[in-house]
N, C-alpha and C positions, 0 to 999 in steps of 0.2 A: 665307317658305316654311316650312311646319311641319313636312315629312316626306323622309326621305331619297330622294333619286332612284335611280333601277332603274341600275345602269349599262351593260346590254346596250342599252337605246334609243340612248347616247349614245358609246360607242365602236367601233361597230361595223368606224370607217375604220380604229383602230389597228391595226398589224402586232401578228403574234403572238408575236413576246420581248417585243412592248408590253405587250400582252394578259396574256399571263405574270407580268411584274414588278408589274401593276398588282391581279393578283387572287392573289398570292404574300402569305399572313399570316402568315408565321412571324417570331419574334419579330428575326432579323437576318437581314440579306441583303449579299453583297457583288455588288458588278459590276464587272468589265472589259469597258469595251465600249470601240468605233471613237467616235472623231470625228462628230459632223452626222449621228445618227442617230434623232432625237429622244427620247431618255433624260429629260433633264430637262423635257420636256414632259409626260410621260407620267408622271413624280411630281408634276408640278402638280398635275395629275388627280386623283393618290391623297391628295394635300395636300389639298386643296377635301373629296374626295368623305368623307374621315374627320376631317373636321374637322366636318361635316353629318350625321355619320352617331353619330358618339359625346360630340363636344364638347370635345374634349381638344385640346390644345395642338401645336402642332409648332415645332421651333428645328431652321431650316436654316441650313448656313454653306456659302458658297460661296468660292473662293479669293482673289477681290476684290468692291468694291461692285456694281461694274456689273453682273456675274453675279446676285448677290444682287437688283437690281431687277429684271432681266429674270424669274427666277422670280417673284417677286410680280407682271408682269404676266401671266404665263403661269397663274397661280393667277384672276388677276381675269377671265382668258377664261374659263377653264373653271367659273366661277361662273356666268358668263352660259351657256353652253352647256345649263347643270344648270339653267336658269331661277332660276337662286338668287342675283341678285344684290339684291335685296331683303332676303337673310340678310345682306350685308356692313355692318355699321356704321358702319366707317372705315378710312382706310388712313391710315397713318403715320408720318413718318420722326424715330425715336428716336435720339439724340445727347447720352450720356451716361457720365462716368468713361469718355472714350477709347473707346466702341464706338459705332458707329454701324448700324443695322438698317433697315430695315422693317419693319411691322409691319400683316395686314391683322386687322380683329376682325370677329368674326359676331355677329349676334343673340343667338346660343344661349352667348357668353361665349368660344369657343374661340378661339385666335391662330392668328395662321404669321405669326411673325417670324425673318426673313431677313436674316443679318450677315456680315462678311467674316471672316477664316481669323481664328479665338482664340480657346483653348481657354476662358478665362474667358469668356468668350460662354454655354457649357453648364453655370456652374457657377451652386449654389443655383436651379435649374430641375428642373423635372420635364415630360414628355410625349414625342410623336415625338420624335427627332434622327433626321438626314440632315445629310451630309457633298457634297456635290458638288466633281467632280476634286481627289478626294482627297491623288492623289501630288504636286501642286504647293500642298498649302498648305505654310508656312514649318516648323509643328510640329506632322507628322502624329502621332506617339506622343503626347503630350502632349491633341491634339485629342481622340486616341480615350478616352484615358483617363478627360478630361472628358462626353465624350456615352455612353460605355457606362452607367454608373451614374443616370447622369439620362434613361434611357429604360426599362431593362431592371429596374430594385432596384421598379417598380412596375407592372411587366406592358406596358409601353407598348413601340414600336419603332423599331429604329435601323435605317436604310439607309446606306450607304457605295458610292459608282459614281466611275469614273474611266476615264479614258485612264491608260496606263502612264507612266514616268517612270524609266527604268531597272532593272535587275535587282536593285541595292540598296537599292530604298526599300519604306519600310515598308508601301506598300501591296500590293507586288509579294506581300509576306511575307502577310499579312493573306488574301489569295486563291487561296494555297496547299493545294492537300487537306490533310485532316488526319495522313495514314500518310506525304507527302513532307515535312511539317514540322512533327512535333508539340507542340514547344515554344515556336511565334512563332503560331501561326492563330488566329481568328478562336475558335476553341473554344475554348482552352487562355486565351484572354482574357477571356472574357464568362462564368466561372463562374459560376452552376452551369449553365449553357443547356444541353442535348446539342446532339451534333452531328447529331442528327437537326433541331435546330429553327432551322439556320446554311444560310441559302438560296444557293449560287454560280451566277453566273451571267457567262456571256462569249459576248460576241456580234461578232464580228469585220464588218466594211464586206461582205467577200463574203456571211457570213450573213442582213444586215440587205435586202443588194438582192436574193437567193433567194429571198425573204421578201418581196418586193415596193415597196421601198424608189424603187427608180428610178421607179417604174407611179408610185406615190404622187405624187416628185417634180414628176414630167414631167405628170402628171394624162392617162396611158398610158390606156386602157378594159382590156386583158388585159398578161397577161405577156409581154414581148418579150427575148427573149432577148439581140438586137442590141443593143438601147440598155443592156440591163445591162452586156453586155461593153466597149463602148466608154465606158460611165461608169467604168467602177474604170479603163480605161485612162487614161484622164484624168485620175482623182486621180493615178495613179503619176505620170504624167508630171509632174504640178504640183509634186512633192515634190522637196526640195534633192535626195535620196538614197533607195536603197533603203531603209535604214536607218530613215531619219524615217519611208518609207512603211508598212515591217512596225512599228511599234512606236505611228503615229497611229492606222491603221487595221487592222492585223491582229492586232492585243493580243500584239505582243511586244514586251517589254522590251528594251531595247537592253540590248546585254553589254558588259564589261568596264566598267560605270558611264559607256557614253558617252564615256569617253575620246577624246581628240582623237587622239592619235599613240599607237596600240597599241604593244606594245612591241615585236612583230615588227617594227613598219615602224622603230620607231626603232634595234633592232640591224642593220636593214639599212644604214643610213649611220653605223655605227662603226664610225671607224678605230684598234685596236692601237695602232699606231706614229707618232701624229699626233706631228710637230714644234709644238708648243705654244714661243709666248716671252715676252717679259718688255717690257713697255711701254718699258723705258728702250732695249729695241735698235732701235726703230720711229722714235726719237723724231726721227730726224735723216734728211736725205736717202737718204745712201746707204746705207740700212740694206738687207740681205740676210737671206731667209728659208733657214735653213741644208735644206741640202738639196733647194733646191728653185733652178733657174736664173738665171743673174745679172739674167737680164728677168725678175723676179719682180712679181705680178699686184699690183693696186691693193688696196688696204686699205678695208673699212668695217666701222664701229662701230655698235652697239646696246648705251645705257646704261639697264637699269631700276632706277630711283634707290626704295630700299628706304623704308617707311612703317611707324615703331612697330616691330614688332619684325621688318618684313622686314630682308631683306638687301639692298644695292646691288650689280650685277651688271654690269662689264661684258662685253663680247662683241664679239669684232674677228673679222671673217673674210677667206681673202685669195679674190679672184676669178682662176683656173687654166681658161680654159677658160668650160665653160659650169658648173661644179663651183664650189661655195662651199668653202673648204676652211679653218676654227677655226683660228685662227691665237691669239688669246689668250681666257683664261677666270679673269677676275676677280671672285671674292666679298667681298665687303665687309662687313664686320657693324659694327655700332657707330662704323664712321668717318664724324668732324666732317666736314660738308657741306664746310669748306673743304679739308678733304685731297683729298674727287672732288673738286672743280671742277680743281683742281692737275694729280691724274690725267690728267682729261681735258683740260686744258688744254695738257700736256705731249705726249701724245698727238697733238693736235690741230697741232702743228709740226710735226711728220714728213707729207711732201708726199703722199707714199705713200698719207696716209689721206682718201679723196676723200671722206667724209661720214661723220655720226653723225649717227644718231635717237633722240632722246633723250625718255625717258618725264616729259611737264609737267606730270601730273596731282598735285593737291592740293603737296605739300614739293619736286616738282620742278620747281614755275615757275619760282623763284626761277632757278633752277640754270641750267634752260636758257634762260633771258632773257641770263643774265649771258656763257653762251658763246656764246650767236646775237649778241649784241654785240660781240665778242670776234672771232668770225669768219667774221661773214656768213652766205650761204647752206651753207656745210657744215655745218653744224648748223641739223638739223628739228627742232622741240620739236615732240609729238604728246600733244595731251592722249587719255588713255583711255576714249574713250565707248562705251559700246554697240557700234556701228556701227563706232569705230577699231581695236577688237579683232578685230571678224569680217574689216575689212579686212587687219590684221596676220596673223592669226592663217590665214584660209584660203591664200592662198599656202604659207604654208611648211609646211603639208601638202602640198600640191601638189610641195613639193621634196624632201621626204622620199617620198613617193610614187614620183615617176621617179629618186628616188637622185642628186641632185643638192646634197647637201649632206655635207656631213662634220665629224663630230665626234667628243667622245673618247669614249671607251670606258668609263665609271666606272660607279659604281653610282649617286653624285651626280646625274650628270647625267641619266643613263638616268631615273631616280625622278621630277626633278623635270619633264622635258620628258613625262612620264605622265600628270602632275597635273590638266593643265586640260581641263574635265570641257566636255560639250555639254548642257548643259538647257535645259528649256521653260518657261516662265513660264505663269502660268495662265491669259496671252491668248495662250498658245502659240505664245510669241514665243522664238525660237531666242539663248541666252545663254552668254557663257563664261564659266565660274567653275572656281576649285580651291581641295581643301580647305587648309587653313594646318596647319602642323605645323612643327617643331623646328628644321627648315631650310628653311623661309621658304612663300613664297606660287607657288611657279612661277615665280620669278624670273630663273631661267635661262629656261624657255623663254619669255619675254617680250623678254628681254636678244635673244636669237637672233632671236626675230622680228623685233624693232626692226630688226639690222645686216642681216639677207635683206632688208628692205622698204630699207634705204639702197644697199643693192647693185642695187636693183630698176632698172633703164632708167633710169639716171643719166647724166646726159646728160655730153657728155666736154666738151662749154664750155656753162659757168655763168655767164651775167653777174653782176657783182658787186651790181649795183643791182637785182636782182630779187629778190622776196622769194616763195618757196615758201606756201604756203596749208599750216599743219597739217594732220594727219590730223587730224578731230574738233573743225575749229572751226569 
C-alpha cells in the first residue's frame, strides 16, 4: 500500500474517548481509564495508522509478555482493517541481552516493537514510546525516565494509560493537574514541553457505557438504558469489595496504599492492659493466665520463622469465649535456628497449647519438618503461596473487623500489623505484599495470622495418625 488511509472510513464504530485519544497529537498524553474498555485497542490503531502515516518507529512496553503480544495482534488487525497488510514485512519475536519483544516491520522501514516492563527496553532508541498499565510495572520512575527522552529530545510521542494502583504510586502522581502537584507531573518532568502540550485524560466504566459501551458490547441497535444499568451492576457485584470496584473501574486509587488493616480498625482491638507472659509459665500443665479464671482458655501458636534480615516472631493467643485474646509476643532477631526450635519446642509441652502453624516456606522447612516430627498433628507447617496468604491473611481481617481479637497496644505492633499492602499484578491478580524496613517484613502480622488460622475450627479430638494437608501444598 503506498498511501496513508483516511481514518474516518475506518473508525467510525469507536466510542468517543476512543475517538478523542486517537486523533489527540500532542506531544504527551496520560490516561486513567477503567478496566475492559478498549484502550489498548484503540492505540493499536494509532500504532499501525502512524507508523503508515510517517514511518517512524514505536517502543511499546506492556507490564508482562502476554500483554505485549496481544498488542501486536491487535496492531496486525488493524493493518488488515487499513487494507494495509501488504505494508507488513514481518513479524518477530526478538530475544536478546535478557529482553524479549515483538517486533512487527512495514515496507516503508517503520517498527512497533512490543516488550515487557524495562526500563532499558527504551534506552539508545529513538521514536513513539507508550507505556500500557503503567502503575503495575515493577519500575515505574525509572520506565518514565527511560521513554521520556527517547520520544520527546526529537519531536516524536509518548503515551502513558493505566488503571490505578493506589494513591502512592508513581502514576497516581504523574496524572495529577499541574497547580495540585507541581513538583511530581507530568510537566515538571518532560522539560521543556508546556503544559499546554501534556494531554489528561480519565474515563471511568460509567463514562465508557454513557458513551455507549454496553450497545457496543451487546451489539444493542440504540441506547438502552436498562442494560447499561444492569451491566455496572454486575461488574459491582463481581468485585471482592467496594474498594477493588471504585479503584478497577471508577479511576480511584485506593487510599491508605491499600493497606490491609487500617489502622482504625486495628486500635479498635487494642488492649491497654493485655496480660502478656513469658513462655517458660505455659510450659507445664498447670500453668494459669494471671488474671484471667482458673478454667483458663486453650492456647494456640503462630511462628513466622524470619529470612535474611527478617525477624522470627512468635505469636500465642489464648481462646476466652468467641475473643482471641495475645497472650505471648515474641521477636526474635538474629537467633541460631536451634534456639527456636528449643522455643518452640518447649512451648509445645504445655498441654494448654492445642496447635502451632508454623511458616515452612524457603529456611522454615527445615524447622517445621523437625517439630511436625516431634509432635504430630499439633504442628501445621504452611508454606507461603499466593493463595496461603490470602487464605491466612482474609480471616483475620474478618476478626479484626467484628473485634474479635485482641492485642497490645505498641507502636511496634500497630506499624507492623499496617504493613501488608493489597496489590494488583498486571493480570490483575489480587497480591499481598509489605514493604521491608528496620523491623522486619510484617512479621508480626503473619506471626498473628498463623495462631488465628490454628485457632480456627480446631477440632477438640485429633487423631494422632492423621496428618493435616498444609495450607499451600
Amino acid at each position: 500500500m503506498g498511501s496513508t488511509p483516511d481514518l474516518s472510513g475506518y473508525v467510525a464504530h469507536l466510542l468517543p474517548y476512543q475517538k478523542a485519544w486517537l486523533a489527540d497529537d500532542r506531544p504527551i498524553c496520560f490516561a486513567e481509564k477503567s478496566r475492559r474498555i478498549g484502550w489498548t485497542y484503540v492505540s493499536a490503531c494509532r500504532a499501525v495508522y502512524r507508523r503508515l502515516r510517517y514511518g517512524t518507529d514505536l517502543f511499546y512496553s506492556s507490564a508482562d509478555l502476554t500483554a505485549a503480544r496481544e498488542f501486536i495482534k491487535d496492531c496486525r488487525h488493524w493493518a488488515g482493517v487499513f487494507n494495509a497488510v501488504g505494508a507488513l514485512w514481518s513479524q518477530t519475536l526478538i530475544e536478546e541481552e535478557g529482553m524479549t519483544a515483538w517486533m512487527l516491520r512495514f515496507c516503508n522501514g517503520a517498527r512497533i516493537v512490543a516488550g515487557s516492563s524495562s526500563p532499558t527496553f527504551f534506552r539508545s532508541k529513538g521514536g513513539d514510546t507508550e507505556a500500557d498499565e503503567f502503575a503495575f510495572h515493577e519500575q515505574p520512575r525509572e520506565l518514565y525516565k527511560a521513554m521520556q527522552p527517547a520520544a520527546l529530545i526529537w519531536g516524536h510521542q509518548m503515551r502513558i494509560w493505566s488503571t490505578h494502583n493506589g494513591v502512592g504510586s508513581f502514576f497516581h502522581q504523574l496524572v495529577q493537574p499541574p497547580l495540585n502537584n507541581p513538583d511530581t507531573t507530568a510537566d515538571s518532568l518532560a522539560t521543556p514541553i508546556t503544559r499546554q502540550s501534556v494531554g489528561r485524560y480519565r474515563v471511568t466504566l460509567v463514562d465508557a457505557v454513557n458513551q455507549g459501551l454496553v450497545e457496543c458490547i451487546r451489539g444493542l441497535p440504540e441506547p438502552n438504558l436498562t442494560a447499561r444499568r444492569d451491566f455496572i451492576d454486575e461488574i459491582r457485584a463481581s468485585c471482592p469489595d467496594e474498594a477493588s470496584f471504585r479503584e478497577e473501574y471508577l479511576c480511584e486509587p485506593s487510599a491508605d496504599g491499600a493497606a490491609l488493616l487500617g489502622y482504625p480498625l486495628i486500635a479498635g482491638c487494642e488492649a491497654a492492659n493485655l496480660q502478656l507472659l513469658e513462655v517458660d509459665t505455659i510450659a507445664g500443665d498447670a500453668a494459669v493466665t494471671p488474671g484471667v479464671p482458673q478454667s483458663a482458655g486453650p492456647l494456640f501458636a503462630g511462628f513466622d520463622v524470619g529470612r535474611k534480615r527478617d525477624r522470627s516472631v512468635l505469636w500465642v493467643v489464648e481462646r476466652l469465649g468467641d475473643v482471641l485474646w495475645t497472650r505471648i509476643v515474641r521477636v526474635m532477631g538474629d537467633a541460631p535456628f536451634s534456639v527456636q526450635e528449643q522455643l518452640l519446642d518447649d512451648l509445645l509441652k504445655g498441654r494448654r497449647l492445642r496447635r502451632l502453624c508454623i511458616d515452612a516456606t524457603g529456611m522454615g522447612a527445615m524447622l517445621a519438618e523437625r517439630l511436625a516430627q516431634k509432635h504430630g498433628h499439633r504442628v501445621e507447617p504452611i508454606v507461603f503461596t499466593t493463595d496461603a496468604k490470602s487464605e491466612l491473611a482474609m480471616p483475620l481481617v474478618r476478626l479484626f473487623q467484628d473485634r474479635l481479637v485482641r492485642i497490645p497496644a505498641d507502636a511496634a505492633t500497630r506499624d507492623d500489623l499496617h504493613k501488608v499492602r493489597r496489590t494488583v499484578t498486571a493480570a490483575h491478580h489480587v497480591r499481598l505484599s509489605a514493604p521491608r524496613d528496620a523491623d522486619g517484613h510484617a512479621d508480626r502480622f503473619w506471626a498473628l495470622a498463623l495462631a488465628c488460622h490454628a485457632a480456627e475450627q480446631t477440632p477438640a479430638h485429633q487423631a494422632m495418625s492423621v496428618a493435616r494437608k498444609p495450607v499451600g501444598w
